[in-house]
N, C-alpha and C positions, 0 to 999 in steps of 0.2 A: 590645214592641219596644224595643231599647236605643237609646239618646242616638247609638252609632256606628253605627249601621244607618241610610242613609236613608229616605226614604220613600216607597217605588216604586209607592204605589195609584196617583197621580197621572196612570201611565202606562197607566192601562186605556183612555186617550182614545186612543190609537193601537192597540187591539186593535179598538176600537169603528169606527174611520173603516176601516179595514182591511175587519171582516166584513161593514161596512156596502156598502161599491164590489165588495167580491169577489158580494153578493147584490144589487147593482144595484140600491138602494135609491135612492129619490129627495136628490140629492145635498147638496138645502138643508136637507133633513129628517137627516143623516146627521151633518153639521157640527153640527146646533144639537144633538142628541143625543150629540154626541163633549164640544159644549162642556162641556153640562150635569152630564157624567159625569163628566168630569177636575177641576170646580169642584167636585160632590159628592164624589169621594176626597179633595181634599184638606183637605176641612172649609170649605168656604164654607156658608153657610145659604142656607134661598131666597130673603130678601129679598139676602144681600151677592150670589148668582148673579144675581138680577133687576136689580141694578146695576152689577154690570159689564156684562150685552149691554146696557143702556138707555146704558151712557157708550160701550161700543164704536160705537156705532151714532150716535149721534150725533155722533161725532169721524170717521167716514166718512161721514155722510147725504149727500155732496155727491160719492162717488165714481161711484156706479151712471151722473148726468151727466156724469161724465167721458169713462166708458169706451163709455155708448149714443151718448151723441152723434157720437162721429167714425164708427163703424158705420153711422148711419144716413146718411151724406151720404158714405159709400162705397156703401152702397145704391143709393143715388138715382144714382150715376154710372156703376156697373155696371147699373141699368135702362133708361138711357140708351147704354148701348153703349161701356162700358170697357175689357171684355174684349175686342172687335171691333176697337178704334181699336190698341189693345195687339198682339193678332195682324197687323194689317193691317201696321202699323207697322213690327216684327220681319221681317217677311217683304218688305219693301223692300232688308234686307242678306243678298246675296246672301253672303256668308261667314259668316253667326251661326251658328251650332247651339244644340242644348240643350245643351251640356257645356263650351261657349265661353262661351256669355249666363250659367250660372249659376255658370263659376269668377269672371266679372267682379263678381259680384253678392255673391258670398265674400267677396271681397276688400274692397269697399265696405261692407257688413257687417263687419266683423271693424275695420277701421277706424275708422269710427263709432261702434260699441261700444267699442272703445277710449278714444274720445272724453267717453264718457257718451251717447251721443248714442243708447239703446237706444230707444224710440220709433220710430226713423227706418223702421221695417223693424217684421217681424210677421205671423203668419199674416193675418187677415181684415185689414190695411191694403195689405199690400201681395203677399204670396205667390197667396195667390186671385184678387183681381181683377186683378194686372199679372203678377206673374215665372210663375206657374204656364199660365197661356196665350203668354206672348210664349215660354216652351218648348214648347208644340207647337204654334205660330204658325211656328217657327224648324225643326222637324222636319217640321212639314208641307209647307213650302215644298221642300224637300229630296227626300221621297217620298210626298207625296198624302197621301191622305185615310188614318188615324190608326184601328186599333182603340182599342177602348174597352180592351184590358189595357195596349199602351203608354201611352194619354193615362194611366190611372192610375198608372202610372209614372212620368212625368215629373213628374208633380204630388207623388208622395210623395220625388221626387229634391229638389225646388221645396221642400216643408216643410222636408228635411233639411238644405238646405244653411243656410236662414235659422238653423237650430236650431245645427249645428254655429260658424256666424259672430259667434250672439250669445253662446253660453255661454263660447267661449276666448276672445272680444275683450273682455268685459265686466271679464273677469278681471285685465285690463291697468288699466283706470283707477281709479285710486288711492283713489277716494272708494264704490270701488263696495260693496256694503253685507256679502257677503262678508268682504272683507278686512278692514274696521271690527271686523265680528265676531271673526275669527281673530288681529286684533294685541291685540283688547279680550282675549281668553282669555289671550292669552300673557304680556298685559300682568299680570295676576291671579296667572298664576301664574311673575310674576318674571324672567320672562322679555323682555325689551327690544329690541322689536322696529321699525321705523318703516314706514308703509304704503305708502312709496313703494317698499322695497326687497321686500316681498311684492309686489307692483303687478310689478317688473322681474324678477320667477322665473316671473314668468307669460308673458312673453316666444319663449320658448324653449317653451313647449306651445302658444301661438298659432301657431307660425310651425312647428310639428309637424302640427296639426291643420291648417293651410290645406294642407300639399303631400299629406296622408294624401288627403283630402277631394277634390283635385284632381285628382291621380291618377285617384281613382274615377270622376268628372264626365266625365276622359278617356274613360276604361271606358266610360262608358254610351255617350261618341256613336257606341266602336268597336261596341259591342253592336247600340246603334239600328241603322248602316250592315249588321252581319249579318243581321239579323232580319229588315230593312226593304228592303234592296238588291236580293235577290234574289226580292222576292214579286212573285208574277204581278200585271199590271194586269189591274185588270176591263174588258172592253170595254164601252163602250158602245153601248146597244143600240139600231140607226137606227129611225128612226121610220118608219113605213110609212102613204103616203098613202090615205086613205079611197076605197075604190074607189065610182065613181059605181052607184046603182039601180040594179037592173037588168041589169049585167053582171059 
């Protein structure tokens, strides 16, 4: 291999994480075999591979409580009846919908992220135990009792909107770890670029993704009201008193 040829063994760590999730492989056992393989292409030995996961792991040993602990004291709030106070809640306004309740939640998203403020928001802190019921807390109120293919709807409307709010808001603030990256390249290659004016081109895609996004949100509550407006009620069925012995 010549001095101008780089060195693309390196790169079998990404064929390896790859056939590893496409064959459903246990995904902690997948990572540490992607590690191991990408160190072995590029000539690490097994003692300098043994020393890197012992310093990586050590300079994260303190993340795993980071990330159990708020989980489990969302746990404990949702076994206590989070999701219930959440629905009960939502369905005190008579004007919410699902497509009302999650452009407002867009927009607060997308803002916050903006901010830096990406924590704020998240599937398991805040999509599953609040936004993803106080949507069919907000639809139920509307037209009753909820199949199981809408509530799953609304819950993957619930993940999408968090998802869409954090990835174009995030892209606004200036420190966020993307754009470090992208002015660090440019900077390399001669290029003079400052992070706050990448920060303001992203402006103009946030404020494209909120009305694309909103639009849709629109869409679902015209959908819901098709779908939902016109289903029959079930009746309920009178109870019929116990006739006495004997006749």
């Amino acid at each position: 291999m010549t001095p101008d040829i780089p060195h693309l063994w390196p790169l079998i760590g990404v064929a390896v994480i790859i056939a590893g999730f496409v064959l459903r492989f246990n995904p902690m056992l997948v990572v540490i075999v992607t590690a191991i393989a990408t160190a072995a292409a590029a000539g690490f030995g097994p003692m300098a591979i043994l020393t890197a996961i012992g310093n990586g792991f050590i300079k994260t040993r303190n993340l795993p409580l980071i990330i159990l602990l708020p989980l489990a004291v969302i746990g404990l709030l949702e076994r206590h009846g989070l999701r219930q106070h959440a629905q009960n809640w939502i369905s005190r306004i008579k004007s919410a919908t699902a497509g009302r309740l999650l452009i407002v939640y867009l927009a607060a998203r997308e803002l916050t992220a903006a901010m830096g403020l990406t924590s704020l928001g998240g599937h398991p802190q805040m999509v599953r135990p609040l936004l993803a019921p106080m949507a069919e807390g907000a639809t139920e109120t509307r037209y009753g009792k909820l199949p199981d293919r809408i509530r799953h709807k609304l819950r993957a409307y619930a993940a999408a909107t968090d998802n869409v709010g954090l990835f174009f808001g995030e892209d606004i603030f200036v420190a966020f770890g993307a754009i470090v990256l992208m002015t660090t390249f440019l900077h390399e290659a001669g290029i003079d670029v400052e992070p706050l004016h990448v920060a303001m081109w992203g402006i103009p895609t946030a404020i494209a993704a909120f009305v694309i996004h909103a639009w849709r949100l629109r869409r679902l509550d015209q959908a819901l009201a098709r779908e939902l407006d016109g289903k029959p009620e079930v009746p309920a069925v009178p109870s019929v008193p116990a006739t006495q012995e004997g006749r």
